[in-house]
N, C-alpha and C positions, 0 to 999 in steps of 0.2 A: 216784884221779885219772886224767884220760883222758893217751894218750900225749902230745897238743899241749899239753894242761895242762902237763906234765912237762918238754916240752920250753922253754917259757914260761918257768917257774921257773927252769929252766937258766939261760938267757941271760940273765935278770935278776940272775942271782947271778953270773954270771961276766962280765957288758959293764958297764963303767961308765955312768952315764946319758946322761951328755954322749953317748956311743959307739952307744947305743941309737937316742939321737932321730936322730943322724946318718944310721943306718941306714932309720931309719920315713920319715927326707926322702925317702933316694933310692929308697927301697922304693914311696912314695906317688906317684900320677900327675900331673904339672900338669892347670891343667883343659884345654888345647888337647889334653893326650896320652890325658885321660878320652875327648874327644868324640871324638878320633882313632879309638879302639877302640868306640866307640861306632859312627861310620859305618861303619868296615870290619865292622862283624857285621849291618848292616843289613840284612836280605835284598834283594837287587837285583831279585828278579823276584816279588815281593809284587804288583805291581798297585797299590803306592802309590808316593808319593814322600818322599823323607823327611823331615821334620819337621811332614805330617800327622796324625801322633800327638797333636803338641803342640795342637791346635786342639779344645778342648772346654770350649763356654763354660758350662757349671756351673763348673767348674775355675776359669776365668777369672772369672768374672764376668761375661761378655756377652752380652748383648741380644740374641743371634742366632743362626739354625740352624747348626749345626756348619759346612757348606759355603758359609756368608752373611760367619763369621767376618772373614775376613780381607776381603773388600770392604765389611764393614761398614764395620771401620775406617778405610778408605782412605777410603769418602765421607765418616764423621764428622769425621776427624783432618789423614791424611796429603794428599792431594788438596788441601783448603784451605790448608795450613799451605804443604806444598814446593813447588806450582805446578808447571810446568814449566823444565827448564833443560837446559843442554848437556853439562856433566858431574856426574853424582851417584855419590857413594861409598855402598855398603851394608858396614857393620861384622859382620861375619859372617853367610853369606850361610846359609850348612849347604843344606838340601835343595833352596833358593828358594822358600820358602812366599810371600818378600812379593817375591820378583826378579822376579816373573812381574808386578807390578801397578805396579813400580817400573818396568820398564822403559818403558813408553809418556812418560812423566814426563821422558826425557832424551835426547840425542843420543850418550852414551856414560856406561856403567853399571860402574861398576868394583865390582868382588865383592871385598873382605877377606876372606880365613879364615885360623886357626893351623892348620885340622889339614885336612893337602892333601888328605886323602881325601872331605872336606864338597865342594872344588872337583872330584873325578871326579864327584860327581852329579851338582852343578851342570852340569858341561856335557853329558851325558846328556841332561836333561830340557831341555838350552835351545841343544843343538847346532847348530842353524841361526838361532842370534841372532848377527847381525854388531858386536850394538851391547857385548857381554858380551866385558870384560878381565877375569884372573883374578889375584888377586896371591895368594903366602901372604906372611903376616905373622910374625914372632917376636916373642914377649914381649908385651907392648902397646905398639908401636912402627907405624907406618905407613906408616917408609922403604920403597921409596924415592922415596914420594911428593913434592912438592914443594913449598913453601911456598905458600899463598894459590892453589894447584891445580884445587880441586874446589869447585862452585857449591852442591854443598848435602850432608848427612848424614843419613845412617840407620843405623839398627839395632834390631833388636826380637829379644826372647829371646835376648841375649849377656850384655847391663848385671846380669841376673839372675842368672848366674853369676862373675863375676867376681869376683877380691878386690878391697877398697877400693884398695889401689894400685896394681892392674890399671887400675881405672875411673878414678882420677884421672890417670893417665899416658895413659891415652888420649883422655881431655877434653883433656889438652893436645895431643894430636896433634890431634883433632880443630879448635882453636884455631888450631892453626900450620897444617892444609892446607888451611882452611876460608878463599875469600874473603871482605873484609871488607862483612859484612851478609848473608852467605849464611846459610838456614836449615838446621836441623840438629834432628834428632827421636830423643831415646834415649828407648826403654820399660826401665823398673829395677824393683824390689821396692818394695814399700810394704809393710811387715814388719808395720806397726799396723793396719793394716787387718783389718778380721774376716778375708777370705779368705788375706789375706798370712798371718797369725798361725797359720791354720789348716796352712798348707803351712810355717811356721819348727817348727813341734812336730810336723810328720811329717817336719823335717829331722833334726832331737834325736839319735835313736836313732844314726844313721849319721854323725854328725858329732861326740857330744860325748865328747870324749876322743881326737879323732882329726885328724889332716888333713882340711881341708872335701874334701867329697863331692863330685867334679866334675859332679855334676848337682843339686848342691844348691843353692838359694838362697842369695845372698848378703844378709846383713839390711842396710837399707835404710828409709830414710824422704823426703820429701820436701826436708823441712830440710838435712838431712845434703848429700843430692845437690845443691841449688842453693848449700850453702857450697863443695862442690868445684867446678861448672859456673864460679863466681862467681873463684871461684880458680886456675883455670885459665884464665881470661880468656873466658870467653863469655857472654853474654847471657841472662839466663831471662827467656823471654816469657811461659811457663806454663807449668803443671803439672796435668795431668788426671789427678785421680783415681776419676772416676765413669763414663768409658767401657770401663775394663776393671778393675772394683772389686779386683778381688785385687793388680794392679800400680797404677804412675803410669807416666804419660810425659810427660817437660819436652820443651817448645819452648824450642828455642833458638839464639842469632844469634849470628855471628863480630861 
């Protein structure tokens, strides 16, 4: 047996269980403290920005050259759906992959993030935008925003990591600082889908038996999300599952 074998054994014969899992909590990262360590190893002078790694429509399922991605979207989806307004909230903003096509969209862009180091990029890459606040967030809370605050909501590549009562605690924020009728866009998992299913069994190994993986998928369906959208008091106007086949993204109204 190797020596961490040995050691393993150890502590299983001498920590009670209870005493164990206590340990593997605080031993394990939230997912704000994963993507935390996650920015800070990011290399800063790559020549990219960060979170376009994330942009590879095999992967995704989309219709478009790697560089078309994310304006794809905007003309299929977002463009149509959020219009223009005066204050828009982005729910985790990480490297600004979509802040840069949101910003023309408002007169004042507020960036959510848990891990403050997603917000040094951001303001690197968008340091001479007047229109970009930065907030950090704890937990899934969105103090200290203010009730009925913000004209419209986004977020894309957060809803898919998230745990489910991460996601319904923030639908309700979303609910409470959302004016009433303003629109609101989360892109989440679609776990049934061919490509979703594809990415929950390359989650498997790294999750099963463990604390989720803070870059893991969170499983997800369609269903599942409009009974919490539904229950946290927002509106589903729709759910597209064929513009980005491996996720959904609900439309959705305060």
């Amino acid at each position: 047996m190797q020596p961490g074998g040995i050691a393993k054994g150890l502590v299983k014969a001498v920590l009670p269980r209870s005493l164990r899992r206590k340990i593997q909590r605080a031993l394990q990262p939230t997912v704000a403290e994963g993507w935390e360590r996650y920015a800070k190893a990011f290399p800063r002078q790559s020549g990219r920005f960060l979170g376009d790694e994330w942009t590879e429509p095999a992967e995704m399922g989309v219709d478009a050259a790697p560089e078309e991605v994310v304006s794809y979207l905007d003309r299929r989806v977002f463009a149509p759906f959020l219009g223009t307004c005066e204050v828009l909230l982005e729910i985790g903003s990480g490297g600004g992959r979509f802040t840069e096509i949101l910003l023309p969209k408002c007169e004042r862009l507020i960036a959510a993030e848990a891990a403050p180091t997603m917000l040094k990029h951001l303001r690197e890459r968008f340091a001479d935008s007047p229109k970009l606040e930065y907030l950090v967030v704890e937990g899934s809370s969105l103090a200290p925003l203010a009730d009925d605050s913000v004209d419209a909501v986004f977020s894309y590549g957060v809803f898919v990591h998230l745990h489910h009562w991460d996601i319904f605690n923030y639908l309700r924020e979303v609910a409470r600082v959302l004016k009433p009728g303003g629109p609101a866009i989360i892109e989440h998992a679609n776990t049934l889908s061919e490509l979703g299913w594809a990415t929950f069994l390359q989650d498997v190994p790294r999750c099963a038996g463990h604390h989720k993986a803070a870059g893991a998928f969170t499983p997800m369906t369609p269903e599942l999300m409009r009974g919490f959208c539904e229950r946290a008091g927002l509106e589903v106007v729709d759910c597209l599952t064929d513009v980005v086949r491996r996720d959904a993204i609900t439309l959705l109204r305060a």
